[in-house]
C-alpha positions as CSV (number, residue, x, y, z in Angstrom):
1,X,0.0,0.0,0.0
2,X,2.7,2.4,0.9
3,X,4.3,1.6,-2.4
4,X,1.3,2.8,-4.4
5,X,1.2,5.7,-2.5
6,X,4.4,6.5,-3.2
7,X,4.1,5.8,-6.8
8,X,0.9,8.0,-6.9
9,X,3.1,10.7,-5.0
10,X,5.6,10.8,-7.8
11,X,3.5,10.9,-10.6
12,X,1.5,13.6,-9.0
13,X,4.7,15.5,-8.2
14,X,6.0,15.2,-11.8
15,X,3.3,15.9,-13.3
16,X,3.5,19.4,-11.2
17,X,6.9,19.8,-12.0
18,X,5.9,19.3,-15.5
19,X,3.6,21.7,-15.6
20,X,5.3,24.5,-13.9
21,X,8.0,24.0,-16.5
22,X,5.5,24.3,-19.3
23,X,4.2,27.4,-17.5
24,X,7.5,28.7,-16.6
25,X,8.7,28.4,-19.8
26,X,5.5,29.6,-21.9
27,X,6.0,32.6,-19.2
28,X,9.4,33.4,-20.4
29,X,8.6,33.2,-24.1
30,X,6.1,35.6,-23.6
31,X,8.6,38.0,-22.0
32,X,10.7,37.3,-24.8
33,X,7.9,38.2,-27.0
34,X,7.2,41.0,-25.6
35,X,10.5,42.2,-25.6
36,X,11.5,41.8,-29.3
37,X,8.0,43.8,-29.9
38,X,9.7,46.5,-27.3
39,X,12.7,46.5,-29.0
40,X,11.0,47.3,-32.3
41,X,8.8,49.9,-30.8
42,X,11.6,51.6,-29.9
43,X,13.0,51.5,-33.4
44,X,9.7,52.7,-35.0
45,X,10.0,55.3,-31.9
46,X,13.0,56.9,-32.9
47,X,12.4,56.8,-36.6
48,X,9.1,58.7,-35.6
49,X,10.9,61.1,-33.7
50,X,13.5,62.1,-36.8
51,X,10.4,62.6,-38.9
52,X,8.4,64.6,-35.9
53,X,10.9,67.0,-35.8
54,X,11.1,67.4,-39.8
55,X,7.3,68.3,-39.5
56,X,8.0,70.5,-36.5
57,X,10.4,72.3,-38.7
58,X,8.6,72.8,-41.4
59,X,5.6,73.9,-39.5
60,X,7.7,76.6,-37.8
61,X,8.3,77.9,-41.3
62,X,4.9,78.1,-42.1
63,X,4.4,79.9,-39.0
64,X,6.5,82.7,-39.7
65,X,5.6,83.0,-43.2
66,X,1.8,83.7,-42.0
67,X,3.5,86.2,-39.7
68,X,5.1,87.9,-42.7
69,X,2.0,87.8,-44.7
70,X,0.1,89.6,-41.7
71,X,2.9,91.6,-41.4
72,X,2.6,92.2,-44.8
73,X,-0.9,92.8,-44.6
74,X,-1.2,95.9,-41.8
75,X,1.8,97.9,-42.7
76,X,2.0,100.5,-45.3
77,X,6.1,99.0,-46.4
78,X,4.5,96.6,-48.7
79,X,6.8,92.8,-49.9
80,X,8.0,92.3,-53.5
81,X,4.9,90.6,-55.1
82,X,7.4,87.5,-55.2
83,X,8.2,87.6,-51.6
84,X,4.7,87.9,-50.6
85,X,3.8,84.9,-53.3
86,X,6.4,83.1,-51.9
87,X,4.9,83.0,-48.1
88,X,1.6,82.0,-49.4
89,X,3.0,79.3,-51.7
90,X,4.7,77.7,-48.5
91,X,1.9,78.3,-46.0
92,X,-0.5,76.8,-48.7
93,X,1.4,73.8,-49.6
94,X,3.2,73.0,-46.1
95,X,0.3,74.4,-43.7
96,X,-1.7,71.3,-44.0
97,X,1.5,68.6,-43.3
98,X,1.6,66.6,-40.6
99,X,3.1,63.6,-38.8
100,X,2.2,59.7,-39.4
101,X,3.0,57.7,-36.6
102,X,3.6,53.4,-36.8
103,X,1.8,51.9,-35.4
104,X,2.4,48.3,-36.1
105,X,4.8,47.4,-33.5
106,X,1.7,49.2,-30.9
107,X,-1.1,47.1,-32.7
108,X,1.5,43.7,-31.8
109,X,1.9,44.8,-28.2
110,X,-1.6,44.6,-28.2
111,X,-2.7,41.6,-30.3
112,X,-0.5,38.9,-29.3
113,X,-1.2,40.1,-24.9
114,X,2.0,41.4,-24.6
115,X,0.9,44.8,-23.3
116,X,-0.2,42.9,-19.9
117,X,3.1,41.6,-19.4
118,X,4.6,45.3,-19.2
119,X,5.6,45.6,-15.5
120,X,6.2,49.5,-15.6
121,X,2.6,51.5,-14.9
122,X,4.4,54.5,-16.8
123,X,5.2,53.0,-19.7
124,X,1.9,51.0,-20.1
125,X,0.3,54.4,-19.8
126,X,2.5,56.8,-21.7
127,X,2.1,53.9,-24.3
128,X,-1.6,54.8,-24.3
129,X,-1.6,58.3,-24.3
130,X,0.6,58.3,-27.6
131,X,-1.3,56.0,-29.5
132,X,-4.5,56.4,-28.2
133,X,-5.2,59.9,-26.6
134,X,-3.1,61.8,-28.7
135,X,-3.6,59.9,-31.4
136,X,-6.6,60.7,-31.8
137,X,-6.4,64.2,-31.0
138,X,-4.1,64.4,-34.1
139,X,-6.3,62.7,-36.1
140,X,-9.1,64.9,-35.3
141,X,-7.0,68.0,-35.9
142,X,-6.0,66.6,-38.9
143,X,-9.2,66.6,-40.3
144,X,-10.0,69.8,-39.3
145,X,-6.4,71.5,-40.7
146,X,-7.2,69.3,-44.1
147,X,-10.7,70.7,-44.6
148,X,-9.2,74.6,-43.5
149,X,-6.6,74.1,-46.1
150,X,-8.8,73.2,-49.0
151,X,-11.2,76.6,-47.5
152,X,-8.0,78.7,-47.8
153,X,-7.3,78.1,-50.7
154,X,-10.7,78.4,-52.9
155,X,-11.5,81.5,-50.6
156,X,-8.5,83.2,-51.5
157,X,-8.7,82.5,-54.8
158,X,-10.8,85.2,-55.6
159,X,-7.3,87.4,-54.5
160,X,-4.3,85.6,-55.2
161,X,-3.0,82.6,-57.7
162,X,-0.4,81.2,-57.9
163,X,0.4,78.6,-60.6
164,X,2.9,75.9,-59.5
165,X,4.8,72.8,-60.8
166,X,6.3,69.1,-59.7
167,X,9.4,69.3,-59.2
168,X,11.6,66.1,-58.7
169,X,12.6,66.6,-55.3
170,X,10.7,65.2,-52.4
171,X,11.0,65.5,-48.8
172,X,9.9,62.3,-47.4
173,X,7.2,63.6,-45.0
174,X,4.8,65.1,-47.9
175,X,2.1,63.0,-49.1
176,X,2.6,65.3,-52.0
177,X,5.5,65.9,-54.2
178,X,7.2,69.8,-53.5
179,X,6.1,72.3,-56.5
180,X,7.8,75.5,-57.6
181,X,6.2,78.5,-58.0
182,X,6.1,79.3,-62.0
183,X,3.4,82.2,-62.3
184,X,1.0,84.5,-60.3
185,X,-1.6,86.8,-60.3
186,X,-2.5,89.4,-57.4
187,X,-6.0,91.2,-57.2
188,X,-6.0,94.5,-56.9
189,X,-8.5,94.1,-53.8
190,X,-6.2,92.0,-52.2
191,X,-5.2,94.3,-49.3
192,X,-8.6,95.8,-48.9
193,X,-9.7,92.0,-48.1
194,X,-10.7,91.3,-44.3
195,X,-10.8,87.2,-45.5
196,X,-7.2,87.5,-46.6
197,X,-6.5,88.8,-42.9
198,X,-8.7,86.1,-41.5
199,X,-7.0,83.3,-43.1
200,X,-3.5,83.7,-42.6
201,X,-4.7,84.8,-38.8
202,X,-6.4,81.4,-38.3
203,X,-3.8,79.7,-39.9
204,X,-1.3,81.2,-37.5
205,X,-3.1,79.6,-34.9
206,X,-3.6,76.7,-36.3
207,X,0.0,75.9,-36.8
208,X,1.0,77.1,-33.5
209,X,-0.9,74.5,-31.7
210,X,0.0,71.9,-34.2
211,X,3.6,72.7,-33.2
212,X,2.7,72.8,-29.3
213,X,1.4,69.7,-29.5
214,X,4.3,68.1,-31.5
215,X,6.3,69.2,-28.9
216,X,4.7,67.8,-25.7
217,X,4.5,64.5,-28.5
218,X,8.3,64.3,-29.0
219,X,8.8,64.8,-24.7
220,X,6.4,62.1,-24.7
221,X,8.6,59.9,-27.2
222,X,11.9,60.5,-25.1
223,X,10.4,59.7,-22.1
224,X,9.0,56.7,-23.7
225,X,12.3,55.1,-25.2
226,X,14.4,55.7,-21.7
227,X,11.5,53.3,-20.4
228,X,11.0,50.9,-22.6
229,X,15.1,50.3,-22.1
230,X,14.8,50.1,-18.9
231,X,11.8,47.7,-18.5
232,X,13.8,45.6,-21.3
233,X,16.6,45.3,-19.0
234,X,14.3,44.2,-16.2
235,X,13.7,40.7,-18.2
Protein backbone atom coordinates (compact mmCIF):
# COMPACT_ATOMS: atom_id res chain seq x y z
CA UNK A 1 0.00 0.00 0.00
CA UNK A 2 2.71 2.37 0.87
CA UNK A 3 4.33 1.56 -2.41
CA UNK A 4 1.31 2.80 -4.41
CA UNK A 5 1.17 5.73 -2.53
CA UNK A 6 4.41 6.48 -3.24
CA UNK A 7 4.05 5.82 -6.79
CA UNK A 8 0.87 8.00 -6.86
CA UNK A 9 3.10 10.72 -4.96
CA UNK A 10 5.63 10.82 -7.81
CA UNK A 11 3.47 10.89 -10.58
CA UNK A 12 1.53 13.59 -8.97
CA UNK A 13 4.65 15.49 -8.25
CA UNK A 14 5.97 15.20 -11.83
CA UNK A 15 3.26 15.87 -13.32
CA UNK A 16 3.47 19.43 -11.18
CA UNK A 17 6.85 19.76 -11.98
CA UNK A 18 5.90 19.32 -15.54
CA UNK A 19 3.59 21.68 -15.65
CA UNK A 20 5.32 24.46 -13.95
CA UNK A 21 7.98 24.01 -16.46
CA UNK A 22 5.53 24.26 -19.32
CA UNK A 23 4.15 27.40 -17.51
CA UNK A 24 7.55 28.69 -16.64
CA UNK A 25 8.74 28.39 -19.84
CA UNK A 26 5.52 29.55 -21.86
CA UNK A 27 5.99 32.59 -19.23
CA UNK A 28 9.37 33.36 -20.39
CA UNK A 29 8.58 33.24 -24.11
CA UNK A 30 6.15 35.61 -23.61
CA UNK A 31 8.64 38.02 -21.96
CA UNK A 32 10.66 37.28 -24.75
CA UNK A 33 7.91 38.19 -26.96
CA UNK A 34 7.16 41.03 -25.60
CA UNK A 35 10.50 42.23 -25.64
CA UNK A 36 11.49 41.82 -29.33
CA UNK A 37 7.96 43.78 -29.93
CA UNK A 38 9.70 46.53 -27.27
CA UNK A 39 12.71 46.48 -29.04
CA UNK A 40 10.96 47.31 -32.27
CA UNK A 41 8.84 49.94 -30.82
CA UNK A 42 11.65 51.61 -29.93
CA UNK A 43 12.99 51.50 -33.41
CA UNK A 44 9.69 52.73 -34.98
CA UNK A 45 9.98 55.32 -31.87
CA UNK A 46 13.04 56.93 -32.93
CA UNK A 47 12.37 56.81 -36.64
CA UNK A 48 9.13 58.73 -35.64
CA UNK A 49 10.94 61.12 -33.68
CA UNK A 50 13.47 62.15 -36.84
CA UNK A 51 10.41 62.57 -38.90
CA UNK A 52 8.37 64.58 -35.94
CA UNK A 53 10.93 66.95 -35.76
CA UNK A 54 11.09 67.43 -39.77
CA UNK A 55 7.35 68.32 -39.54
CA UNK A 56 8.00 70.48 -36.54
CA UNK A 57 10.45 72.34 -38.75
CA UNK A 58 8.57 72.77 -41.41
CA UNK A 59 5.56 73.92 -39.46
CA UNK A 60 7.69 76.64 -37.77
CA UNK A 61 8.29 77.95 -41.29
CA UNK A 62 4.85 78.07 -42.08
CA UNK A 63 4.36 79.85 -39.02
CA UNK A 64 6.49 82.68 -39.66
CA UNK A 65 5.56 82.96 -43.22
CA UNK A 66 1.84 83.68 -42.03
CA UNK A 67 3.51 86.21 -39.70
CA UNK A 68 5.11 87.94 -42.75
CA UNK A 69 2.03 87.77 -44.71
CA UNK A 70 0.10 89.59 -41.73
CA UNK A 71 2.95 91.63 -41.42
CA UNK A 72 2.58 92.22 -44.76
CA UNK A 73 -0.88 92.82 -44.65
CA UNK A 74 -1.18 95.87 -41.78
CA UNK A 75 1.77 97.90 -42.66
CA UNK A 76 2.05 100.52 -45.29
CA UNK A 77 6.06 99.03 -46.40
CA UNK A 78 4.53 96.58 -48.67
CA UNK A 79 6.77 92.81 -49.86
CA UNK A 80 8.01 92.27 -53.46
CA UNK A 81 4.94 90.56 -55.08
CA UNK A 82 7.38 87.47 -55.24
CA UNK A 83 8.20 87.55 -51.61
CA UNK A 84 4.66 87.92 -50.57
CA UNK A 85 3.83 84.86 -53.26
CA UNK A 86 6.41 83.09 -51.87
CA UNK A 87 4.93 82.98 -48.13
CA UNK A 88 1.61 82.02 -49.42
CA UNK A 89 3.00 79.30 -51.67
CA UNK A 90 4.73 77.69 -48.53
CA UNK A 91 1.91 78.31 -45.98
CA UNK A 92 -0.45 76.80 -48.72
CA UNK A 93 1.44 73.77 -49.59
CA UNK A 94 3.21 72.98 -46.13
CA UNK A 95 0.29 74.39 -43.74
CA UNK A 96 -1.72 71.33 -44.00
CA UNK A 97 1.55 68.56 -43.31
CA UNK A 98 1.57 66.58 -40.55
CA UNK A 99 3.07 63.57 -38.77
CA UNK A 100 2.25 59.72 -39.36
CA UNK A 101 2.98 57.70 -36.62
CA UNK A 102 3.65 53.35 -36.82
CA UNK A 103 1.76 51.88 -35.44
CA UNK A 104 2.39 48.25 -36.09
CA UNK A 105 4.80 47.42 -33.46
CA UNK A 106 1.68 49.23 -30.94
CA UNK A 107 -1.07 47.08 -32.71
CA UNK A 108 1.51 43.66 -31.82
CA UNK A 109 1.91 44.79 -28.18
CA UNK A 110 -1.62 44.62 -28.15
CA UNK A 111 -2.68 41.62 -30.31
CA UNK A 112 -0.52 38.93 -29.27
CA UNK A 113 -1.20 40.14 -24.85
CA UNK A 114 2.00 41.43 -24.58
CA UNK A 115 0.95 44.80 -23.31
CA UNK A 116 -0.25 42.94 -19.87
CA UNK A 117 3.11 41.61 -19.39
CA UNK A 118 4.55 45.32 -19.21
CA UNK A 119 5.59 45.60 -15.47
CA UNK A 120 6.16 49.50 -15.59
CA UNK A 121 2.59 51.46 -14.86
CA UNK A 122 4.40 54.54 -16.80
CA UNK A 123 5.19 52.98 -19.71
CA UNK A 124 1.86 50.95 -20.05
CA UNK A 125 0.27 54.41 -19.79
CA UNK A 126 2.51 56.79 -21.72
CA UNK A 127 2.13 53.95 -24.34
CA UNK A 128 -1.59 54.76 -24.33
CA UNK A 129 -1.56 58.28 -24.28
CA UNK A 130 0.55 58.26 -27.55
CA UNK A 131 -1.28 56.04 -29.49
CA UNK A 132 -4.53 56.35 -28.21
CA UNK A 133 -5.22 59.86 -26.64
CA UNK A 134 -3.06 61.82 -28.75
CA UNK A 135 -3.63 59.92 -31.37
CA UNK A 136 -6.59 60.75 -31.81
CA UNK A 137 -6.44 64.16 -30.97
CA UNK A 138 -4.08 64.39 -34.11
CA UNK A 139 -6.30 62.72 -36.11
CA UNK A 140 -9.07 64.86 -35.35
CA UNK A 141 -7.05 68.04 -35.89
CA UNK A 142 -5.95 66.56 -38.92
CA UNK A 143 -9.21 66.58 -40.33
CA UNK A 144 -10.03 69.76 -39.31
CA UNK A 145 -6.43 71.46 -40.74
CA UNK A 146 -7.18 69.27 -44.06
CA UNK A 147 -10.67 70.75 -44.57
CA UNK A 148 -9.15 74.64 -43.54
CA UNK A 149 -6.62 74.10 -46.08
CA UNK A 150 -8.78 73.18 -49.04
CA UNK A 151 -11.16 76.56 -47.49
CA UNK A 152 -7.99 78.67 -47.82
CA UNK A 153 -7.30 78.13 -50.68
CA UNK A 154 -10.71 78.36 -52.92
CA UNK A 155 -11.49 81.49 -50.58
CA UNK A 156 -8.47 83.18 -51.52
CA UNK A 157 -8.67 82.54 -54.84
CA UNK A 158 -10.78 85.16 -55.64
CA UNK A 159 -7.27 87.42 -54.51
CA UNK A 160 -4.28 85.64 -55.20
CA UNK A 161 -3.04 82.65 -57.70
CA UNK A 162 -0.43 81.20 -57.89
CA UNK A 163 0.44 78.62 -60.62
CA UNK A 164 2.88 75.88 -59.51
CA UNK A 165 4.78 72.78 -60.76
CA UNK A 166 6.28 69.09 -59.70
CA UNK A 167 9.37 69.31 -59.19
CA UNK A 168 11.61 66.14 -58.73
CA UNK A 169 12.63 66.59 -55.26
CA UNK A 170 10.73 65.20 -52.38
CA UNK A 171 10.96 65.48 -48.79
CA UNK A 172 9.86 62.29 -47.38
CA UNK A 173 7.22 63.58 -44.96
CA UNK A 174 4.79 65.09 -47.93
CA UNK A 175 2.15 62.97 -49.15
CA UNK A 176 2.63 65.34 -52.02
CA UNK A 177 5.48 65.90 -54.19
CA UNK A 178 7.16 69.79 -53.47
CA UNK A 179 6.10 72.28 -56.52
CA UNK A 180 7.77 75.50 -57.59
CA UNK A 181 6.18 78.51 -58.01
CA UNK A 182 6.11 79.34 -61.97
CA UNK A 183 3.36 82.23 -62.25
CA UNK A 184 0.99 84.49 -60.32
CA UNK A 185 -1.64 86.76 -60.32
CA UNK A 186 -2.54 89.38 -57.44
CA UNK A 187 -6.01 91.16 -57.19
CA UNK A 188 -6.01 94.55 -56.89
CA UNK A 189 -8.55 94.13 -53.82
CA UNK A 190 -6.17 92.04 -52.25
CA UNK A 191 -5.23 94.34 -49.30
CA UNK A 192 -8.56 95.76 -48.92
CA UNK A 193 -9.73 92.00 -48.15
CA UNK A 194 -10.65 91.29 -44.30
CA UNK A 195 -10.84 87.24 -45.49
CA UNK A 196 -7.17 87.52 -46.60
CA UNK A 197 -6.45 88.77 -42.86
CA UNK A 198 -8.74 86.09 -41.54
CA UNK A 199 -6.99 83.32 -43.08
CA UNK A 200 -3.49 83.67 -42.56
CA UNK A 201 -4.70 84.78 -38.79
CA UNK A 202 -6.45 81.43 -38.33
CA UNK A 203 -3.84 79.69 -39.90
CA UNK A 204 -1.26 81.15 -37.54
CA UNK A 205 -3.06 79.62 -34.86
CA UNK A 206 -3.62 76.66 -36.32
CA UNK A 207 0.01 75.94 -36.83
CA UNK A 208 1.03 77.06 -33.51
CA UNK A 209 -0.90 74.47 -31.71
CA UNK A 210 -0.05 71.89 -34.17
CA UNK A 211 3.63 72.71 -33.23
CA UNK A 212 2.75 72.75 -29.30
CA UNK A 213 1.39 69.70 -29.55
CA UNK A 214 4.27 68.12 -31.53
CA UNK A 215 6.26 69.25 -28.89
CA UNK A 216 4.71 67.76 -25.71
CA UNK A 217 4.51 64.49 -28.53
CA UNK A 218 8.25 64.29 -28.99
CA UNK A 219 8.76 64.85 -24.73
CA UNK A 220 6.43 62.08 -24.73
CA UNK A 221 8.61 59.88 -27.20
CA UNK A 222 11.95 60.54 -25.14
CA UNK A 223 10.40 59.75 -22.15
CA UNK A 224 8.96 56.65 -23.71
CA UNK A 225 12.27 55.14 -25.18
CA UNK A 226 14.39 55.70 -21.67
CA UNK A 227 11.54 53.32 -20.39
CA UNK A 228 11.02 50.92 -22.63
CA UNK A 229 15.11 50.31 -22.10
CA UNK A 230 14.84 50.05 -18.90
CA UNK A 231 11.83 47.66 -18.50
CA UNK A 232 13.77 45.60 -21.32
CA UNK A 233 16.58 45.26 -18.98
CA UNK A 234 14.33 44.24 -16.17
CA UNK A 235 13.66 40.74 -18.17
Amino acid sequence: MKRYLLESSLIIVSVLLSLSIDSYLEKKSRLNQKNVILKELKESILIDKDQLKEVIDVQKKCFNSAGILINDFNNKVKLSQEELVKNFSSLKQNGIVSFFPQMGPFLRLLNTGSMELISSDDLRSKLLIIYDNLNRRKEFGDRVMDDFGMDFGRDLSQFIVVTERKVDKRNLIYLIPERKIENFTINKNYYKSELVLFYYSEYRIWIETFISMYRNYLDLLDATTKLIDFEISKN
